[in-house]
Structure formats: C-alpha cells, structure tokens
TILO-185672 format. One record per residue: x, y, z of N, C-alpha, C in turn; residue number from 1; residue in one letter. Coordinates in Angstrom, 1 decimal, decimal comma. Layout:
N
- X | Y | Z | X | Y | Z | X | Y | Z | NUM | a .
...
This chain:
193
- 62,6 | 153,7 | -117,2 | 61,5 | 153,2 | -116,5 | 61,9 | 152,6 | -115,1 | 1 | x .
- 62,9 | 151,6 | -115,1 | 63,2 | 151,6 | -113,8 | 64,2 | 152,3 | -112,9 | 2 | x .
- 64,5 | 153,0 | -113,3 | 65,1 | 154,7 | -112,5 | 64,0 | 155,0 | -112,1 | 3 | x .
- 62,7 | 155,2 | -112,6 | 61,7 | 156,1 | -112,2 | 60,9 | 155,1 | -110,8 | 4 | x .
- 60,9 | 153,9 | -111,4 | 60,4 | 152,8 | -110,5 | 61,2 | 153,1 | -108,8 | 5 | x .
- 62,6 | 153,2 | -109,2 | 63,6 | 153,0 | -108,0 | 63,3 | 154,4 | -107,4 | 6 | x .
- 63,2 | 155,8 | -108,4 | 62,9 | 157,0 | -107,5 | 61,9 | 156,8 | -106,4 | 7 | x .
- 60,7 | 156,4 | -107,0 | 59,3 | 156,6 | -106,5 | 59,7 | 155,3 | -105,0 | 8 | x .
- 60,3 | 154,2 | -105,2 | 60,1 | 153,9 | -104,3 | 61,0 | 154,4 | -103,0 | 9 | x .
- 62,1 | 155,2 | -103,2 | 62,8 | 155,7 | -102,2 | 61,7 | 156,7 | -101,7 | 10 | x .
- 61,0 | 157,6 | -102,3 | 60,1 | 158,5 | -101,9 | 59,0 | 157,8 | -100,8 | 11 | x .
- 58,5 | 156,5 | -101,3 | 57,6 | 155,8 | -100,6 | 58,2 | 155,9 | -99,1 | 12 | x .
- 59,9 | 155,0 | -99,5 | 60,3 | 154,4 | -98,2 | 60,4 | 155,4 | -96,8 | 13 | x .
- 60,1 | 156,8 | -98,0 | 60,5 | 158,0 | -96,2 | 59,6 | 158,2 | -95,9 | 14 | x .
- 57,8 | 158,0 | -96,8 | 57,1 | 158,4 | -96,3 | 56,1 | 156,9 | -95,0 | 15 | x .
- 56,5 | 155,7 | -95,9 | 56,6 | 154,5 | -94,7 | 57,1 | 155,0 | -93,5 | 16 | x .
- 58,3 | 155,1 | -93,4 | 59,1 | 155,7 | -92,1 | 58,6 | 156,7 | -91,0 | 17 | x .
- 58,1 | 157,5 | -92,0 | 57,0 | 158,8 | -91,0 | 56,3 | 157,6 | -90,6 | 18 | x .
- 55,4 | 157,5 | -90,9 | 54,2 | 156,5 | -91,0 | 54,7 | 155,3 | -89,5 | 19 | x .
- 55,5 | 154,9 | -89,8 | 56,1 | 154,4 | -88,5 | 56,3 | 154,5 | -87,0 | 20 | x .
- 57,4 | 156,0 | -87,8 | 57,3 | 157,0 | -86,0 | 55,8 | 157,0 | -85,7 | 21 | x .
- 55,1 | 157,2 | -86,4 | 53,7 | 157,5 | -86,3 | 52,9 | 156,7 | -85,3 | 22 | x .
- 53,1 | 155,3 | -86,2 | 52,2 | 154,3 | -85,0 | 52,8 | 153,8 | -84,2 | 23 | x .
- 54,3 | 153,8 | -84,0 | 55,0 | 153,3 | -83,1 | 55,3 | 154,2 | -81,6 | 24 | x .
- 54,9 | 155,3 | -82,0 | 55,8 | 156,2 | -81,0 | 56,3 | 156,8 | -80,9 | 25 | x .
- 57,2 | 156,3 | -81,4 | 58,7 | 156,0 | -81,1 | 59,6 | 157,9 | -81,0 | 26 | x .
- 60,2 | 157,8 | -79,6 | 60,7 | 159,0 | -79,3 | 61,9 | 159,7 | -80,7 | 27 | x .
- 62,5 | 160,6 | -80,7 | 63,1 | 161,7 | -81,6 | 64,5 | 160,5 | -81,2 | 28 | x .
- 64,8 | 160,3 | -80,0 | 66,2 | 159,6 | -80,2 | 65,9 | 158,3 | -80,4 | 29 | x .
- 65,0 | 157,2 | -80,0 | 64,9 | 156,3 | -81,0 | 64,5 | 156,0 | -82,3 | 30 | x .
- 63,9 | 157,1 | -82,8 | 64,1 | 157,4 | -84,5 | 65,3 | 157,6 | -85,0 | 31 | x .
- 65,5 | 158,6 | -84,4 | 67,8 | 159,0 | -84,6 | 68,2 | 157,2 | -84,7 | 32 | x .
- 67,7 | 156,8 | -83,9 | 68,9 | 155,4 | -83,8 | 68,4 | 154,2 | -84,8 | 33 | x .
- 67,3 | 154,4 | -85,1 | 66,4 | 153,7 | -85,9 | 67,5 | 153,8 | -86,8 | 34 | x .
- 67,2 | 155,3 | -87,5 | 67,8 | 155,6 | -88,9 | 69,4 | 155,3 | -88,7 | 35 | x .
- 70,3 | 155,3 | -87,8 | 71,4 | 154,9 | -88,2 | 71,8 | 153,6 | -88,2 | 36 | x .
- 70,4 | 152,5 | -87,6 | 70,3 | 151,0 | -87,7 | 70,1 | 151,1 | -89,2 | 37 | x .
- 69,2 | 151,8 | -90,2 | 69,4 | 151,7 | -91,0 | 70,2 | 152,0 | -91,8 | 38 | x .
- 71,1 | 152,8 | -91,9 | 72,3 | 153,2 | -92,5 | 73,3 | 152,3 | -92,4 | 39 | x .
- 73,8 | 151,5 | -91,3 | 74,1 | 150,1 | -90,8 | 74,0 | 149,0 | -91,9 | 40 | x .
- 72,7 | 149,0 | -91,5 | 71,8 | 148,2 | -92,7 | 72,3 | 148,3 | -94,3 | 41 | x .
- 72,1 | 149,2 | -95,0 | 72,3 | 149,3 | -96,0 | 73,3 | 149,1 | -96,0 | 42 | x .
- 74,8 | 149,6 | -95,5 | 76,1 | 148,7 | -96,0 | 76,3 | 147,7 | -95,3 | 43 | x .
- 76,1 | 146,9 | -94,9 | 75,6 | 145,7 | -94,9 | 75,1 | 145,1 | -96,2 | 44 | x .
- 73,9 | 145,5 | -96,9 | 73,8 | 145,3 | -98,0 | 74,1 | 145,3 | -99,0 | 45 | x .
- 75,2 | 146,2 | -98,8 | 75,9 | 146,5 | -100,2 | 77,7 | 146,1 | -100,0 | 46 | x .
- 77,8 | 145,5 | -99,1 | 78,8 | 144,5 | -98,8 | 78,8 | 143,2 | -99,3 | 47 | x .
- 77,2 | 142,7 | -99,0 | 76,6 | 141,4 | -99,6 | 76,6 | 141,4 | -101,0 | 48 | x .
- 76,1 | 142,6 | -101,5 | 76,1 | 142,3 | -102,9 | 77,6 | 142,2 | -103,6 | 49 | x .
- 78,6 | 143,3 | -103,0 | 79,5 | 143,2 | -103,7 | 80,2 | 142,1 | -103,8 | 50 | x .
- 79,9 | 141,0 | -102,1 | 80,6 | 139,7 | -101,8 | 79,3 | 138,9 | -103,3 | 51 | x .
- 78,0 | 139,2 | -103,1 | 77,1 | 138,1 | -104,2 | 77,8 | 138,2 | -105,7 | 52 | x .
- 78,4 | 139,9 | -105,8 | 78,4 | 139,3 | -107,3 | 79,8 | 139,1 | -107,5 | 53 | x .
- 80,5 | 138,9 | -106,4 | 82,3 | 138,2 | -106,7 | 82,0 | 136,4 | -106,7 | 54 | x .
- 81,2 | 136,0 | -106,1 | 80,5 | 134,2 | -105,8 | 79,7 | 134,6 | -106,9 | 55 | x .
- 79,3 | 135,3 | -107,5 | 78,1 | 135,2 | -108,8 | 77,0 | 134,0 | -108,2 | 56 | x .
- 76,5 | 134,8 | -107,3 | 75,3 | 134,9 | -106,7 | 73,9 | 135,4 | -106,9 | 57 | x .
- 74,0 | 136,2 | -106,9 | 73,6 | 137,8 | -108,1 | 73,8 | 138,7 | -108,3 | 58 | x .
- 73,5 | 139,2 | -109,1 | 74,1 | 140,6 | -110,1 | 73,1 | 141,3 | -110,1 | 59 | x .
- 73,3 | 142,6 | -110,6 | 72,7 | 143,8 | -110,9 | 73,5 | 144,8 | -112,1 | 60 | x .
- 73,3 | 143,7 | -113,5 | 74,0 | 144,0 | -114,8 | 75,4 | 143,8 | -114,7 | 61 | x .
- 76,5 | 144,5 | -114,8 | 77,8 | 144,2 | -115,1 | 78,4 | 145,0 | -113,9 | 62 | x .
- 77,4 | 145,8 | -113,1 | 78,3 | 146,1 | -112,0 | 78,3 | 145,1 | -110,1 | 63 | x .
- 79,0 | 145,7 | -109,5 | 79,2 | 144,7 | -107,8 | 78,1 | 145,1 | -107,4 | 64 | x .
- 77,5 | 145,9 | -107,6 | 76,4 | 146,6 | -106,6 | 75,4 | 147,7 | -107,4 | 65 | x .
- 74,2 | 147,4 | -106,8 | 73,1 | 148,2 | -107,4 | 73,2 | 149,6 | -107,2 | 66 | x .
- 72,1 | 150,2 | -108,3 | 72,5 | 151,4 | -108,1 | 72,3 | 152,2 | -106,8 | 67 | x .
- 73,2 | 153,1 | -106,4 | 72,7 | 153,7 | -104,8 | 72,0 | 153,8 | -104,3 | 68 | x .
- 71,0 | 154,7 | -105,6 | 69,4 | 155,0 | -105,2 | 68,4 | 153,7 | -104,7 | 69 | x .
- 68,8 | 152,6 | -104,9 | 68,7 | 151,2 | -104,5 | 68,6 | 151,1 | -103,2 | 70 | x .
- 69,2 | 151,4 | -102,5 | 69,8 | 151,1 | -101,0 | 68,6 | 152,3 | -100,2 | 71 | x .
- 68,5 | 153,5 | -100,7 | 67,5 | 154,6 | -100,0 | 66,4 | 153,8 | -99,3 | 72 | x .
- 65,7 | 152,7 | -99,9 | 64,6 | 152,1 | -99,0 | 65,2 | 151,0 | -98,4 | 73 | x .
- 66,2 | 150,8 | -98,1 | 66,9 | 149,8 | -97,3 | 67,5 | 150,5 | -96,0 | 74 | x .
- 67,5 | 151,7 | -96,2 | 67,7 | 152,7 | -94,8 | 66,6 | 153,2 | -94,2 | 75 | x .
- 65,6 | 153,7 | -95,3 | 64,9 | 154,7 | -94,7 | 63,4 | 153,4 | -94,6 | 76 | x .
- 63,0 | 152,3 | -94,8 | 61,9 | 151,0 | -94,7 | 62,4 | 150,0 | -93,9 | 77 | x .
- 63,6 | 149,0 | -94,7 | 63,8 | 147,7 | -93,9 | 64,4 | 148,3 | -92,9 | 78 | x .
- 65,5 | 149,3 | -92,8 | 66,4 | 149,5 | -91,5 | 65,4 | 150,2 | -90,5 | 79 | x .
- 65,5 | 151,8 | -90,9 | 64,8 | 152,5 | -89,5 | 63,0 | 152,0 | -89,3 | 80 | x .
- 62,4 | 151,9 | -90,6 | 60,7 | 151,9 | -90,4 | 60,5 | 150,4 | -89,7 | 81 | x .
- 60,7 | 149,8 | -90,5 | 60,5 | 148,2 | -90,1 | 61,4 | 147,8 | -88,6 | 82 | x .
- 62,5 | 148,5 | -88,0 | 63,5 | 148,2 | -87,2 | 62,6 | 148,9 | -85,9 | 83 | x .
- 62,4 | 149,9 | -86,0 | 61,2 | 151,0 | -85,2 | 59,4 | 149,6 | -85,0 | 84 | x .
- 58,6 | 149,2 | -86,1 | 57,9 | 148,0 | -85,9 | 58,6 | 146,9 | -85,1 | 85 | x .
- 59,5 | 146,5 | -85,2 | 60,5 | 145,2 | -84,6 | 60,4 | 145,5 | -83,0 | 86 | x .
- 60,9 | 146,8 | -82,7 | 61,1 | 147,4 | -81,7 | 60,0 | 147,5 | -80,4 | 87 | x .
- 59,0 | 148,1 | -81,3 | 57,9 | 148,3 | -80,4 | 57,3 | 146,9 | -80,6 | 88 | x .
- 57,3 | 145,6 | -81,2 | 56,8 | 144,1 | -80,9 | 57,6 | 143,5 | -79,9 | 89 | x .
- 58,8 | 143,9 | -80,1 | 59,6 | 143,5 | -79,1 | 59,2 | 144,0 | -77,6 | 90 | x .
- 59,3 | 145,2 | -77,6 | 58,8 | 146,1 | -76,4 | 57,3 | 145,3 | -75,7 | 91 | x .
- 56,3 | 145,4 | -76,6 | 54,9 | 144,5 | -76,7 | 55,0 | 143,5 | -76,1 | 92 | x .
- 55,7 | 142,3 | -76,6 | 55,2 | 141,1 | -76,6 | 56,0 | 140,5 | -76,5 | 93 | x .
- 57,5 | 140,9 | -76,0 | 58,8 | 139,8 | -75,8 | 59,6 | 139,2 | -76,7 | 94 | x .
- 59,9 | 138,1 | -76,2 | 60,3 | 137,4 | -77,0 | 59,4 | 136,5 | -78,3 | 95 | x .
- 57,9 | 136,8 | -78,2 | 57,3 | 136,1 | -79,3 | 57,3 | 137,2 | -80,2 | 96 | x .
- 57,4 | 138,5 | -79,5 | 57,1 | 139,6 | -80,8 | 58,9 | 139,6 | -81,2 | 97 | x .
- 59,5 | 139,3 | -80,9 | 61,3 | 139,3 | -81,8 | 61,4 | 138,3 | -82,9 | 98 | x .
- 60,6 | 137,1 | -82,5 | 60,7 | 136,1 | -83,2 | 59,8 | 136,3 | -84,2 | 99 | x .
- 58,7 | 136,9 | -84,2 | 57,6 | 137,4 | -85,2 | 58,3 | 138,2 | -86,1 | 100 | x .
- 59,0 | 139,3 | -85,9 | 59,7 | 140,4 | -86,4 | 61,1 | 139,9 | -87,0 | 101 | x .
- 61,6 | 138,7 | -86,5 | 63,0 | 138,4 | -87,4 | 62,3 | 137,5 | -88,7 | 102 | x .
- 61,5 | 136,7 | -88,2 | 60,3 | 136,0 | -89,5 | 60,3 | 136,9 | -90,4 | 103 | x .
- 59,3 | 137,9 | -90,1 | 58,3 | 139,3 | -91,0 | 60,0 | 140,1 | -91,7 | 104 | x .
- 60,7 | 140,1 | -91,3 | 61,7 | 141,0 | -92,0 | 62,2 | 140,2 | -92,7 | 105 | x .
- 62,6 | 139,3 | -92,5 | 63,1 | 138,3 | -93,5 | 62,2 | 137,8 | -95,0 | 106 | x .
- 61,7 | 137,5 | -94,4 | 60,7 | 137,3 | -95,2 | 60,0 | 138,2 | -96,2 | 107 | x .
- 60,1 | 139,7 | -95,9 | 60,0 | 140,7 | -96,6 | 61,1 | 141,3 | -97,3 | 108 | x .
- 62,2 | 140,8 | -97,1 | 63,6 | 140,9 | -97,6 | 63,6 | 140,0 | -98,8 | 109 | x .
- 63,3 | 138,8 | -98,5 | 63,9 | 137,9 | -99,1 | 62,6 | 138,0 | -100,7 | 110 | x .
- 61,1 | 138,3 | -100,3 | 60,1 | 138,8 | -101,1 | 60,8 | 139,9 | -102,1 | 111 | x .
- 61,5 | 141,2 | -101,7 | 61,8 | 142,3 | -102,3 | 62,6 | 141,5 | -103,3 | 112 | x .
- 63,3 | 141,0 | -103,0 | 65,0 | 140,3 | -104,1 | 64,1 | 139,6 | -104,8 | 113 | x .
- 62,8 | 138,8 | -104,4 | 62,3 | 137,6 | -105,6 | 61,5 | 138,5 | -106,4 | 114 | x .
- 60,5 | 139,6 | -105,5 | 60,0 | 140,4 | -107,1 | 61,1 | 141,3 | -107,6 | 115 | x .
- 62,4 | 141,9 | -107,3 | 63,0 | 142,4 | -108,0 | 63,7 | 141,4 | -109,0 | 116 | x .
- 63,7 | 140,4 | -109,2 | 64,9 | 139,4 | -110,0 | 63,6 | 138,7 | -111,1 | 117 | x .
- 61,8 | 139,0 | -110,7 | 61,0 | 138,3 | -111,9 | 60,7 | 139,5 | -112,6 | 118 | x .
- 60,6 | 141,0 | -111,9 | 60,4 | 142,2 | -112,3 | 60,3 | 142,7 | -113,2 | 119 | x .
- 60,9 | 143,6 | -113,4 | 61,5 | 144,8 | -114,4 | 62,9 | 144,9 | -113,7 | 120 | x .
- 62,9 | 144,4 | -112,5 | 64,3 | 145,4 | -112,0 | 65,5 | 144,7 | -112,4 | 121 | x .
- 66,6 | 145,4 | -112,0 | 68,0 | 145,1 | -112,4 | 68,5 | 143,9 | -111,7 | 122 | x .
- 67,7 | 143,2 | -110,4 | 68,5 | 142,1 | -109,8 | 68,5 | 140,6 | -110,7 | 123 | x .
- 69,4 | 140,0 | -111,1 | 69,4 | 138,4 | -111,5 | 69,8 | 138,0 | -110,5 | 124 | x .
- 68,7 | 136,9 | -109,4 | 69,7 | 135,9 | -108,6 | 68,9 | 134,8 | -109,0 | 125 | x .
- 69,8 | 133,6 | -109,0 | 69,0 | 132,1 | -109,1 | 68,0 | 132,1 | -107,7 | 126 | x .
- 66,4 | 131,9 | -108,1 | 65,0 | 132,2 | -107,2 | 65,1 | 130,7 | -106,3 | 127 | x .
- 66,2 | 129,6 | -106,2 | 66,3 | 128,7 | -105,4 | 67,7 | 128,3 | -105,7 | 128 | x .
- 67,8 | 128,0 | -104,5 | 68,7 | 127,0 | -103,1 | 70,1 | 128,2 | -102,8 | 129 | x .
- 71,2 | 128,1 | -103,0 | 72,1 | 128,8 | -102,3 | 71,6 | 130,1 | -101,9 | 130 | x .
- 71,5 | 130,4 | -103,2 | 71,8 | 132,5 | -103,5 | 70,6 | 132,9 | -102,8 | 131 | x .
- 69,4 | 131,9 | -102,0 | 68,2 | 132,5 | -101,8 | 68,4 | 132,6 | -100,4 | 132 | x .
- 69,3 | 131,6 | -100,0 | 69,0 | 131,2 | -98,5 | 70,4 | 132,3 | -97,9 | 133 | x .
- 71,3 | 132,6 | -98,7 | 72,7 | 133,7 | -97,7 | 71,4 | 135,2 | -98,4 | 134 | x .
- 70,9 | 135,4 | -99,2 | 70,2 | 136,5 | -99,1 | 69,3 | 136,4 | -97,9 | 135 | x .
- 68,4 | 135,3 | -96,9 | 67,4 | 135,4 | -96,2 | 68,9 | 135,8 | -95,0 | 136 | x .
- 70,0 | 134,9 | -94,8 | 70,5 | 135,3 | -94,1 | 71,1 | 136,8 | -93,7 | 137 | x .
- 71,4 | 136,9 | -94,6 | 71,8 | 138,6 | -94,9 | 70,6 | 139,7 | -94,3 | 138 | x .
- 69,5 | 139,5 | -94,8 | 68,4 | 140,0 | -93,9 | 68,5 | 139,6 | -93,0 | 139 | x .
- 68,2 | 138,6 | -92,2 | 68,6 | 138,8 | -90,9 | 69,6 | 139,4 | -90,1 | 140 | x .
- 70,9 | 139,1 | -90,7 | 71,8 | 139,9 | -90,0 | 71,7 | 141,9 | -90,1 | 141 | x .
- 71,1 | 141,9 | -91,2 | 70,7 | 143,2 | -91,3 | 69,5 | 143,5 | -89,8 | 142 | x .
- 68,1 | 142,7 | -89,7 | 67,3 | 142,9 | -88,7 | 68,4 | 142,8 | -87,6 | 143 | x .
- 68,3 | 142,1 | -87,5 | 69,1 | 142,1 | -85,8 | 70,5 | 142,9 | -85,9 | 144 | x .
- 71,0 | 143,4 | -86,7 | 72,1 | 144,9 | -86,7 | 71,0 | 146,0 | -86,0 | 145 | x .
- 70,0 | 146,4 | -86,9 | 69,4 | 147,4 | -86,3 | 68,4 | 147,7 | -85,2 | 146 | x .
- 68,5 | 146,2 | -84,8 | 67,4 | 146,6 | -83,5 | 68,6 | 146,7 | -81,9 | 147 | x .
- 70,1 | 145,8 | -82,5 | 71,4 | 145,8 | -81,7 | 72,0 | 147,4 | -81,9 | 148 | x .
- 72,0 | 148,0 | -82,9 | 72,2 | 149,9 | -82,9 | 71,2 | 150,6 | -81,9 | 149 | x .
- 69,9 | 150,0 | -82,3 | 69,1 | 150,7 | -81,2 | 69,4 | 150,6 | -79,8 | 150 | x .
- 69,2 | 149,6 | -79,4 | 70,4 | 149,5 | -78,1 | 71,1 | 150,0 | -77,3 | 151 | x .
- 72,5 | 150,1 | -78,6 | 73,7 | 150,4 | -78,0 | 73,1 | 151,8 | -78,2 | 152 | x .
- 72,4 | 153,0 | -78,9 | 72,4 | 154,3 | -78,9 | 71,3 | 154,5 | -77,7 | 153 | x .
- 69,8 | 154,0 | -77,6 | 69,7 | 154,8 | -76,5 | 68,9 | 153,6 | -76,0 | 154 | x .
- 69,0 | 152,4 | -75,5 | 69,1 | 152,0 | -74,3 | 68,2 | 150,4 | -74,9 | 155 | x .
- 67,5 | 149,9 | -73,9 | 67,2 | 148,4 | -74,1 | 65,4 | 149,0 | -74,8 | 156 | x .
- 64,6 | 148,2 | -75,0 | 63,7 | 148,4 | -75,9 | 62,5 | 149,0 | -74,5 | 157 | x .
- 62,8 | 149,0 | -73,6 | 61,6 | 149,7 | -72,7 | 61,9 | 151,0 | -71,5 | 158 | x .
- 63,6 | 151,1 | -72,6 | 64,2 | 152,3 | -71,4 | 63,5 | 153,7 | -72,3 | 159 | x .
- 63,2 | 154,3 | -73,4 | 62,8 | 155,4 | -73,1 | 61,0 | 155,5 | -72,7 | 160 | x .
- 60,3 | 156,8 | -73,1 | 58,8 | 156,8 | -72,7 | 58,7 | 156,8 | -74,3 | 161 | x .
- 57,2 | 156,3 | -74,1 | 56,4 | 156,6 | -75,7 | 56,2 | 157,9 | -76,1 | 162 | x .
- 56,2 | 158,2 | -77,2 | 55,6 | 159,7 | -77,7 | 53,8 | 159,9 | -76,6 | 163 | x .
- 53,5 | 160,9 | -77,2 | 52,5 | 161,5 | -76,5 | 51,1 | 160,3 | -77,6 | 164 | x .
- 50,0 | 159,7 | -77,0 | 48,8 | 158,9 | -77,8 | 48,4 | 160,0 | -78,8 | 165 | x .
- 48,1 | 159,1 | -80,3 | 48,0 | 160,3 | -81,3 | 46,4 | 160,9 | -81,8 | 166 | x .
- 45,9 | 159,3 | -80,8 | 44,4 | 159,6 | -80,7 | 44,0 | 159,9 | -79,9 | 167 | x .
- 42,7 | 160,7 | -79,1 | 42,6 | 161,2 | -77,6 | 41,8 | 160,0 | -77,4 | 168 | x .
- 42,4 | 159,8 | -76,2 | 41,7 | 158,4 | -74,8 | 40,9 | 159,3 | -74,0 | 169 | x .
- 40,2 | 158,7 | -73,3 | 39,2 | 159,3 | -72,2 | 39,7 | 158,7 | -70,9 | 170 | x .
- 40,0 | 159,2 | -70,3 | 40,7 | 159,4 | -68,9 | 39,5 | 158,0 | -68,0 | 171 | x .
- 40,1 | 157,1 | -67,4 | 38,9 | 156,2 | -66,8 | 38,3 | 157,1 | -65,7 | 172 | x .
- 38,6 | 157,9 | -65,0 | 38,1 | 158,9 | -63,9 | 37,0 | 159,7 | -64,9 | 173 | x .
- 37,3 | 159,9 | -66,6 | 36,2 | 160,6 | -66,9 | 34,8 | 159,7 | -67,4 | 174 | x .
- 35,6 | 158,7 | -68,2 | 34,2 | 158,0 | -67,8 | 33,5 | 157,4 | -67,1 | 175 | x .
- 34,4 | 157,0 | -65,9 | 33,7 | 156,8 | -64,7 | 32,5 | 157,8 | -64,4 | 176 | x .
- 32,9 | 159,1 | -64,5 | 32,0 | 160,0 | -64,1 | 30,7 | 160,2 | -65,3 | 177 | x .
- 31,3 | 159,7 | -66,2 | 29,8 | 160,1 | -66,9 | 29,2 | 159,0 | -67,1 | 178 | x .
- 29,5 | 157,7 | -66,4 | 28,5 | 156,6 | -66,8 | 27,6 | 156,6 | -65,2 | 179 | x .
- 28,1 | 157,4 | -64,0 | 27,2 | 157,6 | -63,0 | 26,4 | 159,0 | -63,4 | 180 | x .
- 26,6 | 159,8 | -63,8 | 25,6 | 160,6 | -64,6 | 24,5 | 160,2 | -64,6 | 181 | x .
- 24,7 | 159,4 | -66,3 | 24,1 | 159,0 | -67,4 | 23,1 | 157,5 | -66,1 | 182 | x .
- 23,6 | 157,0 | -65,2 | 22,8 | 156,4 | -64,5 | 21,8 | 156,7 | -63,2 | 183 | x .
- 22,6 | 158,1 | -63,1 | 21,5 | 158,7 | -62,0 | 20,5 | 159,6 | -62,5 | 184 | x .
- 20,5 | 159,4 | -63,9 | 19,2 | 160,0 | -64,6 | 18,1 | 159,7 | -64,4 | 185 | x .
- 17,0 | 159,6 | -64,8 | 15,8 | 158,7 | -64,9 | 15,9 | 158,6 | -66,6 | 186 | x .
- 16,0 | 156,9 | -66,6 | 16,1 | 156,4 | -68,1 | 14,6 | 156,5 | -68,8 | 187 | x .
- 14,3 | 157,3 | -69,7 | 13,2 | 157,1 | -70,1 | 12,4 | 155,5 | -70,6 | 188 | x .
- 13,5 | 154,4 | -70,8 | 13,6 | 153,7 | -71,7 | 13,1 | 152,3 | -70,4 | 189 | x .
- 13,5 | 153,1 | -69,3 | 13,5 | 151,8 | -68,2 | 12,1 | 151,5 | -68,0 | 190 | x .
- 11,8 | 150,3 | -66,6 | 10,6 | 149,7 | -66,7 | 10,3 | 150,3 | -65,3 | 191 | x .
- 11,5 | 150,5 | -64,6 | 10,8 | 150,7 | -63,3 | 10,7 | 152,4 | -62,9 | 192 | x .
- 9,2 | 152,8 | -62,3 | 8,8 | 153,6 | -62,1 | 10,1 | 154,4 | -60,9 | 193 | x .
C-alpha cells in the first residue's frame, strides 16, 4: 500500500511540474535549470537523511535513506515545480516575494515529513524540537540551492522572456477601438435625444 501511495505521488509530482511551467511561464531553459535545481535538491536530501539516520534523527525502517522512488517528488515538486513558483515571486515581487517563497517551501517541506512520520508512510522522526528544526533547515538549504542553480544556468530571475500568455489578452489599441465604436453609436438605453 505504501509503494502504491509513493508511485501515485511521483506521478502527481510531474504532472504539478507541467502545471507549473504552465502558470509560470517559465522558458524551456529555465525549466532545464529548474529540473536540475531539483536533482540538486534531492541529493541534498538524501545526504540529510543518510547524515539523520547516522544522529538517529529519523529513519525510514532499518535503512539510511528512503526508498528512491521517495526522492521523484523532491525533484520533479519541491525542486523544479515549486523552485519555478519561487522564481517567478521572486521575479514579481522582490524581495517580499523570496521571503514569502523561502516561508511557503519550508513550511511545505517540513508539512510533507510531519504527515509522512503520523501517516502510513515509512518516515519515524521525533514531530518536535531538534529533528524538526535541521529538517526545516535542510529545506531551506534545498529552496535556496535551487533558485542559486537557476542562476548560475541561465541568468538572474529577470534575464530571460516569459513564454508566450496562455490566455488571449485584448491588445489596449483593440479595445480602445471598440469602446469608441460602441460609443459613437446611438445608445438605445440613453436619455438624450
């Protein structure tokens, strides 16, 4: 049951990820870099764990590290989908949208390990004080690995262009033009002759 749990959710985590490029934008080489912020990411996380369960921190049964398939939505969600979200808040809104985005990832990090450890799933870590607070940190250093990959592959958060708008806008020259139309009609509705 939870093999089947951990498939389905790698499957989610690439269809999140589309979903991302999606609303984000985000160009073919900052996806590329996305995803290798994620890949980043994930050993990163499986560095942590193997350092958590030598400090018996937490475990994931009798082995250093969870199962592989584990890590799939840690490359293809927290790293590239969520790293791609960070990016364009950052891009947005500066420095309040970084600080918003190192919050929101962490905080979603540190969420995933507390419902995986009351779960079904394979994580045991103690749900307070040490083991909770080097896991928030670990997310972080994961977020800010992959918005620093992004970067260093293709440039600072406002050097490429957006993808093409996924919904059609109306050009302000076109509605300019049809709201003098629609005003040089005679309004049936008006008062003056």
């Amino acid at each position: 049951m939870v093999s089947l749990i951990i498939s389905v959710a790698s499957v989610f985590s690439v269809l999140l990820l589309g979903f991302c490029v999606w609303l984000t934008r985000a160009s073919y080489w900052r996806t590329a870099a996305a995803l290798m912020g994620g890949l980043c990411a994930a050993a990163v996380r499986f560095g942590l764990d193997m350092v958590a369960y030598r400090f018996d921190w937490w475990t994931f049964g009798d082995t250093p590290y969870a199962p592989i398939i584990t890590y799939v939505p840690v490359v293809f969600w927290f790293g590239a989908g969520l790293g791609l979200v960070g990016w364009r808040m950052i891009r947005n809104w500066g420095a309040a949208g970084e600080i918003a985005f190192f919050i929101g990832f962490v905080a979603l990090g540190v969420l995933r390990d507390v419902v995986l450890a009351i779960g079904i799933g394979p994580l045991t870590i103690d749900a307070q004080g040490l083991p909770l607070i080097i896991a928030g940190v670990g997310w972080l250093v994961m977020a800010v690995l992959v918005q620093v990959m992004m970067q260093l592959l293709v440039g600072p958060v406002d050097s490429d262009r957006l993808a093409p708008e996924r919904f059609p806008q109306l050009d302000d020259g076109e509605t300019a033009m049809w709201n003098n139309t629609v005003q040089s009609e005679r309004d049936p509705f008006s008062f003056q002759g």
